[in-house]
Structure formats: structure tokens, C-alpha cells
N, C-alpha and C positions, 0 to 999 in steps of 0.2 A: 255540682255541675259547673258553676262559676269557675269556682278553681282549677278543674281540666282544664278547661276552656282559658284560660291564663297562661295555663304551665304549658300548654301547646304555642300562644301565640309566641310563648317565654324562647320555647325550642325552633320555632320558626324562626326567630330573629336572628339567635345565635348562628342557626346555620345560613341564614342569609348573609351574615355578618362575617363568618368563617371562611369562606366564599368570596366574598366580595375585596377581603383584604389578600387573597393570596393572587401572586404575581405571578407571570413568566419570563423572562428575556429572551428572545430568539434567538438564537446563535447561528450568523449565517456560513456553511463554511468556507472556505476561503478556496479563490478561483485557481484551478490547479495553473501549472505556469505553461507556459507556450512552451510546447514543441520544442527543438533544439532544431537550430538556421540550418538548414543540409553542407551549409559551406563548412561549416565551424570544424572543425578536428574534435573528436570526443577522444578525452582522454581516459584509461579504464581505472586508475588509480584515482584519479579525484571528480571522476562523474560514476562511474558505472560502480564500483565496487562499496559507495554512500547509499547507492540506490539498495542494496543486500540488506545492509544493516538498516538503513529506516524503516525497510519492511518485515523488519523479526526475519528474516531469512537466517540468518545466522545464528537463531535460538534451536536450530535444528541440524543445520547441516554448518557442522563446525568438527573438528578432530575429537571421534567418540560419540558424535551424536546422532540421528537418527538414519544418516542417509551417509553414503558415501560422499557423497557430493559435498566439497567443503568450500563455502562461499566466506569464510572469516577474509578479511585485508592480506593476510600470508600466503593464504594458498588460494586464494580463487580463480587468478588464473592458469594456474597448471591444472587444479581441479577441472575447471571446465573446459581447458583443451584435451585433455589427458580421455575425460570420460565423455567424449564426443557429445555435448554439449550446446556447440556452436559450428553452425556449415556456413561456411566464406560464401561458397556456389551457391547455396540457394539460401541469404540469408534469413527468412522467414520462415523457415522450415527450423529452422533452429531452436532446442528446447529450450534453451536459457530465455527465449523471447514465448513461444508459442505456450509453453508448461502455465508460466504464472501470470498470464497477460489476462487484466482484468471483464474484458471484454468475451474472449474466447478459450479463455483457458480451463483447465481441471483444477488445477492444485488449491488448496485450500488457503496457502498463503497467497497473496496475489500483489504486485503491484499497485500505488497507490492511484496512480492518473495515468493517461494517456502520452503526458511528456515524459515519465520516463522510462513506458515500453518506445517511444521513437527515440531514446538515448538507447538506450539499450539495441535495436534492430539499427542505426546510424552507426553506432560502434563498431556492429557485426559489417555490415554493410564494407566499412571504411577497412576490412581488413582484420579487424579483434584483434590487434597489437597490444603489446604487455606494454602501454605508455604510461 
């Protein structure tokens, strides 16, 4: 009976001990970035078409791949004027903003933050120019 009584206090320890030495770090994530200043000009080549590719958009919809829709750096803006995509008139009705906007959208890929569905809707906004 002693000897249970051991081997148990034995096994308590350890897992008190087990326990007590594992750690966590929290990882806080990081604050997405402000909005884009309504004055600024967005440019579609080195704002909007980074915004495709940081969000795996282009693991999909690239020449061959799931969708017609090809958001690769070569074709994305003809793709998405081409396959009505983007309305100048009412730019918020526009799928390239309303499809993958993380707030209100469907699609399964989605944008990452809020700053860059407002790059994305400011682009549309300013005209969707191939700059």
C-alpha cells in the first residue's frame, strides 16, 4: 500500500512538473495598416495587383487555373475589365471589391484587412486605370 502511495505521489509530481515547465508566447498579430489617404492616386501595378498575390488569389485564378478570371501581374487588368469585374459607376457594386471583401463577401479566398479592400474600392473609385 505504501508503495502505491509513492508511485502515485511519483506520478503527481511529474505531471505537476510537466506542466509547469511548458511555456506559451503569445503572438500578437500585427495592426493591419491604415486605410489609403483618399487624395493619394493608387496605382494598379504596385498597389492593387500585390494585394492578388499576397492573398493566394493567384493560386487559382492564373492562365489554366480554376476560374477564368486571371489575376497573375500580366493579365489582371484586362482580365478584370474584360470579364466585368469592375463598375467605374457604381464602384462598390463591383466584384473584384464586393466577391472577396473580408467583412461581406462570399468567396473563400478573401482579402487580408480592411486597408486593402479601401485600396482596392479607391482604385475602382479613381477610375480602374491600367497605371
Amino acid at each position: 500500500m505504501k508503495a502505491k502511495h509513492i508511485l502515485n505521489l511519483i506520478i503527481f509530481a511529474l505531471i505537476v512538473t510537466l506542466f509547469a515547465s511548458c511555456e506559451y508566447d503569445f503572438i500578437k498579430p500585427e495592426p493591419a495598416p491604415p486605410p489609403p489617404d483618399p487624395t493619394d492616386t493608387i496605382f494598379f501595378s504596385l498597389e492593387v495587383v500585390p494585394i492578388f498575390a499576397a492573398n493566394s488569389c493567384t493560386n487559382c485564378h492564373k492562365p489554366g487555373g480554376f476560374s477564368q478570371l486571371d489575376l497573375t501581374a500580366a493579365n489582371a487588368y484586362n482580365s478584370l475589365t474584360s470579364l466585368g469585374m469592375v463598375n467605374t459607376a457604381d464602384p462598390a457594386a463591383s466584384k473584384i471589391y464586393t466577391y472577396p471583401n473580408p467583412t461581406t463577401g462570399t468567396h473563400g479566398n478573401k482579402y487580408a484587412n480592411e486597408s486593402e479592400v479601401q485600396t482596392i474600392l479607391q482604385w475602382i473609385t479613381q477610375g480602374a486605370k491600367n497605371n
